[in-house]
C-alpha positions as CSV (number, residue, x, y, z in Angstrom):
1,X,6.8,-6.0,-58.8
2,X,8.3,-7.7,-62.3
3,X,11.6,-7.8,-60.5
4,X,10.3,-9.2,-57.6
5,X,8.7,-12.1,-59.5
6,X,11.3,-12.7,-62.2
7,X,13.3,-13.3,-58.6
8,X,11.1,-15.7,-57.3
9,X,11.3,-17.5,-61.1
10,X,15.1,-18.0,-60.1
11,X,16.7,-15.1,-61.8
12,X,19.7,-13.8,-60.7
13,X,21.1,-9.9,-60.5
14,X,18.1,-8.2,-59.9
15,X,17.6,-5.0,-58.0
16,X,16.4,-5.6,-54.1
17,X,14.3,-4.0,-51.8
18,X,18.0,-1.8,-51.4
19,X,19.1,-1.0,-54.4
20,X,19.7,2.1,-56.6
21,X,18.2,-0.2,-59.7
22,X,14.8,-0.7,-57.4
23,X,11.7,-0.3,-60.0
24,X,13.8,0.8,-63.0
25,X,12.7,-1.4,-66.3
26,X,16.6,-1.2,-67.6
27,X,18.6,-3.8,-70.0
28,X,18.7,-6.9,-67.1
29,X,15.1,-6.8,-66.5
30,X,14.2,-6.8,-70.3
31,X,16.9,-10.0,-70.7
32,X,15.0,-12.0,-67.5
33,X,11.7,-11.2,-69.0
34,X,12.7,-12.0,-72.7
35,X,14.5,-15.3,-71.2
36,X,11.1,-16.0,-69.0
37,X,8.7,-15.2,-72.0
38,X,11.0,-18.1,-73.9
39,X,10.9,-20.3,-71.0
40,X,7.0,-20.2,-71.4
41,X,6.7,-19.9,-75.2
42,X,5.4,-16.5,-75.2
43,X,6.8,-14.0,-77.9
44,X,10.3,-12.9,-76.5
45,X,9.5,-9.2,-76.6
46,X,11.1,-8.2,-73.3
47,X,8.1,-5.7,-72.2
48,X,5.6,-7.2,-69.8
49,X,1.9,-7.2,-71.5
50,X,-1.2,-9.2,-69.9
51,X,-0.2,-12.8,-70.7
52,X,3.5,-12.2,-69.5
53,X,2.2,-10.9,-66.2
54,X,-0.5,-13.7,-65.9
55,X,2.1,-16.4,-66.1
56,X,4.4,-14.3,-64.1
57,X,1.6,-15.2,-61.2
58,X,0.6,-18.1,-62.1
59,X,3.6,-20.4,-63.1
60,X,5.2,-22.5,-59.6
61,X,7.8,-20.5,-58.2
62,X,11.6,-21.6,-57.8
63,X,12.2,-19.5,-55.3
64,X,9.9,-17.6,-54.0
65,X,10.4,-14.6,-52.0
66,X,7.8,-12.6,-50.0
67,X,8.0,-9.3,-51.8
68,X,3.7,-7.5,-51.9
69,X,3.4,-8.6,-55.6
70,X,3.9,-12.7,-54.2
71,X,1.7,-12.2,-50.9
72,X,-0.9,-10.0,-52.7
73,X,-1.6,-12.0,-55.9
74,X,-0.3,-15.6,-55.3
75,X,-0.7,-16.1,-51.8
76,X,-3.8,-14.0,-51.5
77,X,-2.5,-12.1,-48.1
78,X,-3.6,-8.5,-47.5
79,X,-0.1,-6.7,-47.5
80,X,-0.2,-4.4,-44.9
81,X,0.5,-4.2,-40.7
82,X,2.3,-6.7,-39.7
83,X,2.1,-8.5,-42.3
84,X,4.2,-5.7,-44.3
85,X,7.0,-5.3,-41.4
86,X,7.4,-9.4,-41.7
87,X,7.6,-9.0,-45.5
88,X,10.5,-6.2,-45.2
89,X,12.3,-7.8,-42.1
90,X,12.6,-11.0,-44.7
91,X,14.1,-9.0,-47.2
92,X,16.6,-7.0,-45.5
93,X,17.0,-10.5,-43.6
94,X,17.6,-13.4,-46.3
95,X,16.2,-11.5,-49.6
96,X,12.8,-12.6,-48.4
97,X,12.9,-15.8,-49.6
98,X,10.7,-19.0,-48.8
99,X,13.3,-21.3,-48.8
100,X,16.6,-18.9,-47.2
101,X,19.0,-21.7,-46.0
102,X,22.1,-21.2,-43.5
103,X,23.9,-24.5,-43.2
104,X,25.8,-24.2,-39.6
105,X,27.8,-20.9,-40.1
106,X,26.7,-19.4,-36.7
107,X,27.1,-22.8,-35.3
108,X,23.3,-22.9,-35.0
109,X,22.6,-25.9,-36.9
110,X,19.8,-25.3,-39.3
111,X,18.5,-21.8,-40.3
112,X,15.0,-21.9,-42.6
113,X,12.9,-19.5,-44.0
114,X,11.7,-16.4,-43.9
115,X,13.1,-15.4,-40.5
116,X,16.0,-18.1,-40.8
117,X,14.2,-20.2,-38.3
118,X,17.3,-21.8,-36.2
119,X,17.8,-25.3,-35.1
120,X,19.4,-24.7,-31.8
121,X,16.8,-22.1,-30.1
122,X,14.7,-24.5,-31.0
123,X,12.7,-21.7,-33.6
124,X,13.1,-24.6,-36.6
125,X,11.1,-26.9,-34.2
126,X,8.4,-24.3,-33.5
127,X,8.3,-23.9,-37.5
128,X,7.9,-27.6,-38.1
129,X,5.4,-27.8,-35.1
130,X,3.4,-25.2,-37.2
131,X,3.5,-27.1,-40.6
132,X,2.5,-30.4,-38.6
133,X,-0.4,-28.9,-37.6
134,X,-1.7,-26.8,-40.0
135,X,-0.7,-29.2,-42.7
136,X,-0.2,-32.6,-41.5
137,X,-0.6,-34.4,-44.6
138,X,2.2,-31.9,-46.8
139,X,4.6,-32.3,-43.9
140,X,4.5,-35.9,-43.9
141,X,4.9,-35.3,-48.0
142,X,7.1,-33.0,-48.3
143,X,9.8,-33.6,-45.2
144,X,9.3,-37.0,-44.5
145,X,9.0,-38.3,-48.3
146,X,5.5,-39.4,-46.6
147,X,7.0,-41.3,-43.8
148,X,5.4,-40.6,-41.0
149,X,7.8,-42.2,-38.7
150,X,10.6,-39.8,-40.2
151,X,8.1,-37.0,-39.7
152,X,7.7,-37.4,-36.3
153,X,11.2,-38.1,-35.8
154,X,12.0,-35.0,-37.3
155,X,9.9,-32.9,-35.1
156,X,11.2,-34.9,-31.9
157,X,15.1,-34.1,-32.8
158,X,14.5,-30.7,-33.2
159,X,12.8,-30.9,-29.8
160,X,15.7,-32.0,-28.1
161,X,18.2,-29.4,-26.4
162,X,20.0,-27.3,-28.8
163,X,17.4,-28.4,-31.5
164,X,19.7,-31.8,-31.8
165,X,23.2,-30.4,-32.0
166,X,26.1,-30.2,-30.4
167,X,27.6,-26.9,-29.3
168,X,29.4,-26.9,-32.9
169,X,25.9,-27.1,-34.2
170,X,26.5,-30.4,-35.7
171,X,24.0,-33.0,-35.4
172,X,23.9,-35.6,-32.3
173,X,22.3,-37.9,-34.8
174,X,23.8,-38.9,-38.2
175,X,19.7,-39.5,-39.3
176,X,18.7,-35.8,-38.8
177,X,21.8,-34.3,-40.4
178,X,19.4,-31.2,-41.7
179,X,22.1,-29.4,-43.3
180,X,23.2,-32.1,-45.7
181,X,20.9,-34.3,-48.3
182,X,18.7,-35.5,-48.5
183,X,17.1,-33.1,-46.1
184,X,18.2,-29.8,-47.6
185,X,16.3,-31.1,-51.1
186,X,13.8,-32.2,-48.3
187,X,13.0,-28.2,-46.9
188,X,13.5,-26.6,-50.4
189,X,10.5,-28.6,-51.6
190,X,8.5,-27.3,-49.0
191,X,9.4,-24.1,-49.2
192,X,8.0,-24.2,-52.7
193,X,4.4,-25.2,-51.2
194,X,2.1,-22.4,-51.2
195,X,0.2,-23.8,-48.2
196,X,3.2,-24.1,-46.2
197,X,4.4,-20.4,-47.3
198,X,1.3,-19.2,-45.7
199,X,2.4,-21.6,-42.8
200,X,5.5,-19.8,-42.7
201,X,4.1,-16.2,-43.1
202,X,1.7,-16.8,-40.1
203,X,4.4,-18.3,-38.0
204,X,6.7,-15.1,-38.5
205,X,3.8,-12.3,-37.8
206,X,2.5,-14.5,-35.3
207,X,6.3,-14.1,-33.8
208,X,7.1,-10.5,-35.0
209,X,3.4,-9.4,-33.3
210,X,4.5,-11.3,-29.5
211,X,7.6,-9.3,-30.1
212,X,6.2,-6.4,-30.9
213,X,3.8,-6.7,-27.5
214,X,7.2,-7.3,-25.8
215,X,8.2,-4.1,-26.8
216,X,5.7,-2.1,-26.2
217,X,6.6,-3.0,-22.1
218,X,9.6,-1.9,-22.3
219,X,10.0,1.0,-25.0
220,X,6.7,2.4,-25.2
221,X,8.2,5.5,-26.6
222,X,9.4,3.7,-29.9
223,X,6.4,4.3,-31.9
224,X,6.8,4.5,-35.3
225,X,6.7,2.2,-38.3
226,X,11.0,2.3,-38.6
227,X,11.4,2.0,-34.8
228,X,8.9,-0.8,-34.2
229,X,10.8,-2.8,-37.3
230,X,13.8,-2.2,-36.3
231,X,13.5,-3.8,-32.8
232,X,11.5,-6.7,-34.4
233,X,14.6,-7.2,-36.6
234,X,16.9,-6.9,-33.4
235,X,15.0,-9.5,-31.6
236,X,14.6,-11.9,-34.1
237,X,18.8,-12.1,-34.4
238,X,19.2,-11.4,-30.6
239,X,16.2,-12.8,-29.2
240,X,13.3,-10.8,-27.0
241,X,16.2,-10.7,-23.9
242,X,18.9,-9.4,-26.0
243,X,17.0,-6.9,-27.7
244,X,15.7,-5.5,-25.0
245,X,19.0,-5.4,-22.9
246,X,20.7,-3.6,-26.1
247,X,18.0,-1.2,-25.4
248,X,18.5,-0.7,-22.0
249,X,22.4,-0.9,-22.5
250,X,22.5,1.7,-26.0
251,X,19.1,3.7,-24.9
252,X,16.4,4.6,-27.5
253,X,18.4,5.9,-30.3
254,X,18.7,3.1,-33.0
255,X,22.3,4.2,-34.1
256,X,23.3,3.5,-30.7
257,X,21.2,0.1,-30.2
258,X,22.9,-0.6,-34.0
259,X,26.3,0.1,-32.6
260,X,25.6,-2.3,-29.6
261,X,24.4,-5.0,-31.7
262,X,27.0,-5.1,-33.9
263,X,29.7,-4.8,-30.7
264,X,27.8,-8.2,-29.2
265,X,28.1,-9.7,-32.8
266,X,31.7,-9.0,-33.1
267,X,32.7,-10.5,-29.5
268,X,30.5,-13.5,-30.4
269,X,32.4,-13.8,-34.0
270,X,35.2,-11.7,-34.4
271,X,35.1,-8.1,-35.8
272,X,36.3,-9.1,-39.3
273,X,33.6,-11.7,-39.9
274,X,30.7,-12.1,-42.2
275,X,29.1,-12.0,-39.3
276,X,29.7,-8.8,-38.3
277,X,29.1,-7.3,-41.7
278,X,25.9,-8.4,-42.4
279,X,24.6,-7.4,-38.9
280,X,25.9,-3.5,-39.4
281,X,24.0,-3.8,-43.2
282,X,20.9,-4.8,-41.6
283,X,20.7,-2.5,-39.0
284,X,21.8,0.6,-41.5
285,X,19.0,-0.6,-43.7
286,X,16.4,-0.6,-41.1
287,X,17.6,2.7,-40.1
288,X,17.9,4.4,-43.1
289,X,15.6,2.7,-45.9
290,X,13.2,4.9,-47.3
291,X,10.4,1.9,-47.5
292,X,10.0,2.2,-43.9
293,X,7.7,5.4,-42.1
294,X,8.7,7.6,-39.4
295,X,5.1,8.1,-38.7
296,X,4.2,6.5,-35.2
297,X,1.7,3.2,-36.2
């Protein structure tokens, strides 16, 4: 949990959700607590004691990331259910963080957030939609620099076919050119915004949970806590179509849906691109990390 926050306090070369280093208090974790305990002009000891913790949790976030320590004691959200398959999705995903950024490399305009809302499915536009109306007076702020003709600007160009790109996934409109400034200053500052983080957590498990109802349709028999986040990982790359056609296409065993997936990737983008690799990474991790249950849920 110190890693996870010393991450979201924009330290670098920490152990993920992955890694052999996961939950081990070594020599880089005693540096990033000794360098935050000087950042807040605590004593530089390097161990964690009750006023290192508290201002661990306390202090504004860089970049946050939704680990259980961030959801359970700064965004007061009960980690578990869905809630805990979106938290682990976003981690395998984009590190799990708030403000997770891909600037056009799938030719998809836009990618935000937790889930890497995309511009041209038009996802981004069903994120803004959400901070619109859950927070109309911090999206104005925060995206619009408190225009609200920008604001609304914003959410009708994402509206438009291909969320407002061409099929390069560049924009049809120098104005809403979200991958460049000042918009990508524009969506970092929200995703520092705790209300919109909850925004953006209730967005995802509202879309992981229609998913998983999806699912259950189709492959009833996929039951447990891996299977059901595995899928909801498949879909949210592939879409509820494609995941269940690689389903229908590989059958039920995940190697063989993770073998399919990465095929579809590799004819999409070639087998030798990042692409490719980061697909077979995230489907091996879903299949084979230890933080996910093989007991039916």
């Amino acid at each position: 949990m110190v890693q996870d926050f010393l991450s979201c306090h924009g330290y670098h070369g920490l152990p993920g959700p992955l890694s052999t280093g996961r939950g081990l208090y070594g020599p880089k974790t005693t540096q990033c607590v000794r360098e935050f305990q000087q950042r807040c002009g605590l004593p530089a000891t390097g161990s964690v004691d009750q006023a290192t913790l508290r201002a661990l949790i306390t202090r504004p976030a860089d970049t946050p990331v939704a680990s259980q320590g961030y959801l359970s004691l700064v965004l007061g959200v009960n980690f578990a259910g869905m809630t805990r398959l979106t938290s682990i999705t976003a981690q395998f995903e984009g590190a799990g963080r708030f403000g997770a950024i891909n600037r056009n490399t799938d030719k998809a305009g836009l990618s935000f957030g937790l889930i890497q809302w995309a511009q041209k499915p038009l996802r981004l536009n069903e994120l803004l939609r959400a901070f619109r109306d859950t927070e109309p007076q911090r999206f104005v702020q925060l995206l619009a620099d408190g225009n609200e003709t920008l604001a609304l600007g914003l959410i009708e160009h994402t509206a438009k076919p291909r969320g407002g790109t061409d099929d390069k996934g560049e924009t049809i409109d120098p104005k809403f050119d979200l991958i460049d400034e000042p918009w990508l200053a524009r969506f970092r500052r929200a995703a520092q915004d705790q209300a919109l983080q909850r925004v953006q957590l209730q967005t995802a498990t509202a879309a992981f949970e229609l998913s998983r109802q999806r699912l259950r349709q189709y492959a009833p028999t996929l039951r447990s806590e891996r299977e059901i986040a595995f899928m909801l990982d498949l879909a949210n790359q592939h879409g509820d179509g494609g995941a269940k056609s690689i389903f229908w296409d590989a059958g039920p065993q995940l190697l063989g849906m993770e073998n399919e997936s990465v095929k579809r990737v590799a004819e999409q983008f070639g087998a030798g691109s990042k692409a490719v690799a980061s697909t077979r990474a995230r489907r091996t991790a879903f299949r084979t990390s230890t933080l996910l249950s093989d007991v039916s849920v």
